[in-house]
MARKEKE-453331 format. One line per 3 residues: their letters; for each residue x, z, y of C-alpha. Coordinates in nm, 2 decimals. Layout:
N
a	X Z Y; ...
//
This chain:
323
xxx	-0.89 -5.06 0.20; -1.25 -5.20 0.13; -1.38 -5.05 0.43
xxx	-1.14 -5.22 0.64; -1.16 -5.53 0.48; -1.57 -5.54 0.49
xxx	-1.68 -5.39 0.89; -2.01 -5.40 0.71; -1.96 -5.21 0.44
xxx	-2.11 -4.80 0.37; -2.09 -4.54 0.19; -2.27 -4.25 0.12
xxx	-2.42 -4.01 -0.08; -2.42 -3.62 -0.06; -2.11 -3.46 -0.02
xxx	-1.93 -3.78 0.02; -1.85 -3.74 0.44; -1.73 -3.37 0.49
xxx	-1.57 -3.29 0.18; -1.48 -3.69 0.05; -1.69 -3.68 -0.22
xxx	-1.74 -3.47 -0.55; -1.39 -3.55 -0.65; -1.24 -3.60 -0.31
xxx	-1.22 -3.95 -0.42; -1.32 -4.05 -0.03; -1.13 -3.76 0.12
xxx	-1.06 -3.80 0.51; -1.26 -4.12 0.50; -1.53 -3.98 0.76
xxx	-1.24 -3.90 0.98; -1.05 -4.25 1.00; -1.44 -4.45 0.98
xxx	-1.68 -4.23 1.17; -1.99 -4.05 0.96; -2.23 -4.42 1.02
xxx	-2.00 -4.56 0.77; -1.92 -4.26 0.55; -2.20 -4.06 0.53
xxx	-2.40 -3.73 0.38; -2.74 -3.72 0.29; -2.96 -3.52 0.09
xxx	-3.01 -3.44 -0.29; -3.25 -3.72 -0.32; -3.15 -3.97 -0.53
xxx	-3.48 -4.20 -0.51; -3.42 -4.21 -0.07; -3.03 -4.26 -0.20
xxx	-3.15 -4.56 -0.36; -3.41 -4.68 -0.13; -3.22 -4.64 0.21
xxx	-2.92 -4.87 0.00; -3.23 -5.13 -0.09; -3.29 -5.14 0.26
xxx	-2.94 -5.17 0.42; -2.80 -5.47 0.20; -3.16 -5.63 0.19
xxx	-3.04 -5.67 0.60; -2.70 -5.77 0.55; -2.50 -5.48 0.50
xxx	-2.26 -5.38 0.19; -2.40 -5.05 0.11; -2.19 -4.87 -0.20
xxx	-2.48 -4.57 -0.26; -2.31 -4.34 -0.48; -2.50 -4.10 -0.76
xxx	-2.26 -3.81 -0.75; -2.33 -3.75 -1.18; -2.43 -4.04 -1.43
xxx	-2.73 -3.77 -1.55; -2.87 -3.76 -1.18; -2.95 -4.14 -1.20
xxx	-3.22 -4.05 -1.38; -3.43 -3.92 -1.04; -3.38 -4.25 -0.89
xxx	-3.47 -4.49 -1.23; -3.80 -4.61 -1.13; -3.68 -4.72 -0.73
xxx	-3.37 -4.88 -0.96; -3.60 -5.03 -1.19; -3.89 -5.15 -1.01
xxx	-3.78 -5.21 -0.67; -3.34 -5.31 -0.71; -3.33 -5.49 -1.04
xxx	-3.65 -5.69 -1.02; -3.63 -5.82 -0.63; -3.38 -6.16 -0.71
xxx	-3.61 -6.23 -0.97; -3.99 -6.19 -0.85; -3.89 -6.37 -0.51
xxx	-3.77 -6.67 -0.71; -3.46 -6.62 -0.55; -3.55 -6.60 -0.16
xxx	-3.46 -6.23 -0.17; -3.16 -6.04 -0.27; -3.01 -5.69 -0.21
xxx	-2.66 -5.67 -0.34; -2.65 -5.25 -0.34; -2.36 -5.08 -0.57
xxx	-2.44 -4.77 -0.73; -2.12 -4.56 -0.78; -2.17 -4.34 -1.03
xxx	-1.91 -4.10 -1.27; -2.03 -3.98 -1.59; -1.86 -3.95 -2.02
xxx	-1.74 -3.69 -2.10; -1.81 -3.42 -1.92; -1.87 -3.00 -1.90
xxx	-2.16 -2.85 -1.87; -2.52 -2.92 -1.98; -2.60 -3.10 -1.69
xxx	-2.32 -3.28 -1.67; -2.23 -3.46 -2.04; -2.48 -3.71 -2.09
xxx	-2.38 -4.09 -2.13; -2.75 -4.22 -2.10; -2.64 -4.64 -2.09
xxx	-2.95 -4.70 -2.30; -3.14 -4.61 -2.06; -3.02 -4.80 -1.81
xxx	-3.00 -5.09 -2.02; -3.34 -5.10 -2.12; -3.45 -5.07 -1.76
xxx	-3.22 -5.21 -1.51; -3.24 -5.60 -1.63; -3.11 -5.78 -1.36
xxx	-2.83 -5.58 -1.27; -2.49 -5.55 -1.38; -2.42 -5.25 -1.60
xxx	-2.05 -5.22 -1.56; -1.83 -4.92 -1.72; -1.46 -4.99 -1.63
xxx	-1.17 -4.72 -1.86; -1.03 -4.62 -1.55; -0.98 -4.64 -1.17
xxx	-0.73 -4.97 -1.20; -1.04 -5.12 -1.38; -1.29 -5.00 -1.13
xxx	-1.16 -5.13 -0.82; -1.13 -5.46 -0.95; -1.51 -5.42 -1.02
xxx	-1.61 -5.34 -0.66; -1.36 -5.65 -0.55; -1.59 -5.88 -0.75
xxx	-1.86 -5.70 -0.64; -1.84 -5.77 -0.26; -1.77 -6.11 -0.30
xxx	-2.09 -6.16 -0.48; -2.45 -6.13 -0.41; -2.58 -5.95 -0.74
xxx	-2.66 -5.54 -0.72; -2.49 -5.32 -0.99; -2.44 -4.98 -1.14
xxx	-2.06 -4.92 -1.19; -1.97 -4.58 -1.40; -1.65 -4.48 -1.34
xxx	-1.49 -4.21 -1.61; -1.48 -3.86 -1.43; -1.16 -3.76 -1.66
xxx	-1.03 -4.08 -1.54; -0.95 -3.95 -1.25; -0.68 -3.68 -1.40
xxx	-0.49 -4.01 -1.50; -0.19 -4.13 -1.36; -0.20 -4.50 -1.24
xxx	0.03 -4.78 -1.15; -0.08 -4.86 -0.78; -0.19 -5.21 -0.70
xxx	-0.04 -5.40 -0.42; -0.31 -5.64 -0.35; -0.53 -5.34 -0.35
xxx	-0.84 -5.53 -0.20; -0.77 -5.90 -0.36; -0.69 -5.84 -0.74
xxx	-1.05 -5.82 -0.96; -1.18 -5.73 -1.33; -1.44 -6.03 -1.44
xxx	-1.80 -5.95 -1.47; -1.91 -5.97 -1.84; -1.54 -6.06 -2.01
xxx	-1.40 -5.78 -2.28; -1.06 -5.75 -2.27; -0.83 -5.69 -2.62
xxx	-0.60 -5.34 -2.60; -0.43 -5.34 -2.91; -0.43 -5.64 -3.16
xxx	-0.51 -5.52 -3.56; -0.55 -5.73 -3.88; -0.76 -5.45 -4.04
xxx	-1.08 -5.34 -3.85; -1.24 -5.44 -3.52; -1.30 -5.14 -3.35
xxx	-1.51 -5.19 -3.00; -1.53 -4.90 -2.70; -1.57 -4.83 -2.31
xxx	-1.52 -4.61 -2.08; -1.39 -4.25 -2.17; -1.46 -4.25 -2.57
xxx	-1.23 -4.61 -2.59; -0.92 -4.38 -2.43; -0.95 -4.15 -2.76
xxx	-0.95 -4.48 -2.98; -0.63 -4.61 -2.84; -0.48 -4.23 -2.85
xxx	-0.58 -4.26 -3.27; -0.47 -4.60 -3.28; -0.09 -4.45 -3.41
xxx	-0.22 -4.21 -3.63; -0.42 -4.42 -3.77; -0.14 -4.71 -3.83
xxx	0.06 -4.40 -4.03; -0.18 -4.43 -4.26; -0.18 -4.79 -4.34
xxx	-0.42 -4.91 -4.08; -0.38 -5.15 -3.85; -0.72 -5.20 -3.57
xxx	-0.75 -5.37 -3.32; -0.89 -5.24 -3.01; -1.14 -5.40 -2.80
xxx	-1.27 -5.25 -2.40; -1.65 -5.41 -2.35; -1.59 -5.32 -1.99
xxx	-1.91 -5.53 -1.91; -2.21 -5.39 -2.06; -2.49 -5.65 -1.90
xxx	-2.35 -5.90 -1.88; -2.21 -5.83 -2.23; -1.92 -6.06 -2.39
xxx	-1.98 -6.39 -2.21; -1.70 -6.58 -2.39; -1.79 -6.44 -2.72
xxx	-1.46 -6.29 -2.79; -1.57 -6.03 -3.00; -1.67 -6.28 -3.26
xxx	-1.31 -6.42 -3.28; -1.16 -6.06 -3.37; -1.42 -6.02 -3.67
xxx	-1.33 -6.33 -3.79; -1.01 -6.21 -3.85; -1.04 -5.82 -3.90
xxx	-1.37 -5.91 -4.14; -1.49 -5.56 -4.04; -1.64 -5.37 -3.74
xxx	-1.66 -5.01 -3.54; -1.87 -4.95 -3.26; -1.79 -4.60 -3.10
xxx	-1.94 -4.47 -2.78; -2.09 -4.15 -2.68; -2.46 -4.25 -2.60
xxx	-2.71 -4.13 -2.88; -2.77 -4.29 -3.21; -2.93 -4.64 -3.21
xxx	-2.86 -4.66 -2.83; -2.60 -4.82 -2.68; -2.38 -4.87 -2.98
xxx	-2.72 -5.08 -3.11; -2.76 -5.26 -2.80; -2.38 -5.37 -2.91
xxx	-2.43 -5.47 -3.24; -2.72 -5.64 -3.16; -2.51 -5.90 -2.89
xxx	-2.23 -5.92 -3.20; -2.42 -5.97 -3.49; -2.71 -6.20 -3.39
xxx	-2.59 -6.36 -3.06; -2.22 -6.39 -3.20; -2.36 -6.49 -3.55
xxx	-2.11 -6.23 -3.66; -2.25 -6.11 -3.96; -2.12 -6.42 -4.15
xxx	-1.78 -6.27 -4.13; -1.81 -5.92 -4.20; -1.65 -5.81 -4.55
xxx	-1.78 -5.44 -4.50; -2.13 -5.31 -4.34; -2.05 -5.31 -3.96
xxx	-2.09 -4.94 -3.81; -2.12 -4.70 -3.57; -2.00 -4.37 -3.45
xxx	-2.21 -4.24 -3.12; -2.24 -3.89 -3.00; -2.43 -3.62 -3.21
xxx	-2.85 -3.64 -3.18; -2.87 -3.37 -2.95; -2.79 -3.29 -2.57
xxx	-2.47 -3.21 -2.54; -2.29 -2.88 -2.60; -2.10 -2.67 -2.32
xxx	-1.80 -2.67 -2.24; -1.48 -2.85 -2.35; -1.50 -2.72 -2.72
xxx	-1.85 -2.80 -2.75; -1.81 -3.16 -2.65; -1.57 -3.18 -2.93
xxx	-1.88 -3.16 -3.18; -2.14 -3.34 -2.94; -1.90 -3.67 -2.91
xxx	-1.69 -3.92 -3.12; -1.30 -3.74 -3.12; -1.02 -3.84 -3.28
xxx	-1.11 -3.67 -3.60; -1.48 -3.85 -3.61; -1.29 -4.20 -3.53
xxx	-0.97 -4.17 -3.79; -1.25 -4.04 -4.03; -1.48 -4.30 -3.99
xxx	-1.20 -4.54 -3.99; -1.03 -4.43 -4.32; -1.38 -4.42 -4.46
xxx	-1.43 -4.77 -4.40; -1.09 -4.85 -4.58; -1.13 -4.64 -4.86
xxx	-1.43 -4.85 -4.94; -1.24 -5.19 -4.96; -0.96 -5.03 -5.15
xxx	-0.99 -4.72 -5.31; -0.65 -4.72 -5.43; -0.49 -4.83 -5.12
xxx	-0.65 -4.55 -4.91; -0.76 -4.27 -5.15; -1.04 -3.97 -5.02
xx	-0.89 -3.73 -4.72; -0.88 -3.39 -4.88
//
């Protein structure tokens, strides 16, 4: 739909032309748009990156996808030094409104399982870092996107795409806002703040969890930079008087980056009855396989643990120690 909409807009990466990307996400687009517009190229991330500098630098409306969140890695410093800095250090003469399409969380495989967003946070300022919960959510991102001038990195959740969604029918007009969180479940009892693939399993525990006395309530970030423009985190605590940050990055990464925006920029603290906390992937690289990402990541057991734990320490009586 985007491609007809925008004649100037490409996309490419390998594998993306003949075989419609890794997931087939862009299958028999080549076909019906020609191999200009859709196109292969070679496992090179940094030329990736640098060709999609140079196309919307001209103009164009490159989308230059990173086929695995870990592989953005080989293409940082291009990212870094090149993308995120060029709006800035031209005083605003010069832009280059590139998307990066990425697809990482949760993954198989050694290569394949990271969820590095510190990283990119601490060295992509000056682009949005946006990590939509599923495909609904992601297409309203690239909407905003092209109607925009700003370059951003948009990680889509690769078991997101085993999900079964309602279908839009403004496919190419409806959009998700840039930097606004959006409230899942409502909760008197605990805040507890997510994204992408790790917020799925919070809403799965969300029942479970209310068997037991518990009521959360469930907040997507969607938005990582820009992060909570409307301060509506803040609002939550103040009624909920405590706080969970779960993602799947390392210790003292993202989920710090998080409760750094809540607690000083949101002058949260002053409402929080309990310590705020966090619950982040294991500090190590990530296991193999399925069972092994079990241990490495948050899982329902890790989130209605840390959860009851929380309780138990307002009111012992109430919520008594989980044999």
């Amino acid at each position: 739909a985007l491609l007809t909409k925008y004649p100037n807009l490409l996309i490419f990466v390998e594998d993306v032309g003949n075989i419609g990307d890794v997931t087939q996400g862009l299958e028999g687009l080549q076909k019906k748009y020609g191999a200009v517009r859709v196109a292969d190229t070679s496992i090179r991330e940094t030329a990736i990156v640098g060709q999609g500098i140079g196309m919307a630098m001209r103009g164009l409306r490159p989308i230059a996808e990173i086929q695995y969140l870990d592989y953005i890695l080989y293409g940082l410093q291009t990212l870094s030094d090149d993308l995120a800095s060029l709006h800035y250090r031209t005083f605003g003469k010069q832009m280059a409104p590139l998307i990066i399409r990425t697809r990482g969380h949760r993954l198989q495989g050694i290569w394949h399982a990271g969820s590095p967003m510190g990283v990119l946070l601490a060295s992509l300022r000056g682009m949005y870092i946006l990590t939509p919960r599923n495909m609904v959510k992601a297409a309203g991102f690239y909407n905003t996107l092209l109607e925009g001038n700003q370059p951003a990195v948009v990680v889509e959740c690769l078991n997101g795409y085993r999900l079964k969604e309602a279908l839009p029918s403004n496919l190419t007009e409806f959009k998700t806002p840039i930097g606004v969180v959006e409230t899942l479940r409502e909760g008197k009892d605990i805040t507890v703040v997510s994204y992408g693939s790790t917020l799925r399993i919070v809403c799965e525990v969300a029942d479970e969890l209310a068997a037991l006395g518990i009521d959360i309530e469930i907040i997507d970030v969607q938005s990582l930079a820009p992060f909570d423009v409307r301060h509506d985190i803040v609002k939550s605590i103040q009624k909920t008087n405590r706080l969970l940050v779960v993602d799947e990055d390392m210790p003292g990464a993202t989920s710090a980056y998080i409760l750094q925006k809540i607690l000083e920029e949101q002058n949260a603290y002053q409402y929080l009855d309990s310590a705020p906390q966090t619950l982040a992937a294991g500090n190590h690289r990530p296991a193999y396989a399925t069972d092994g990402d079990y241990f490495s990541k948050p899982n329902a057991d890790s989130i209605i643990e840390k959860i009851y734990s929380i309780m138990h320490e307002v009111n012992p009586t109430k919520y008594p120690t989980l044999l």
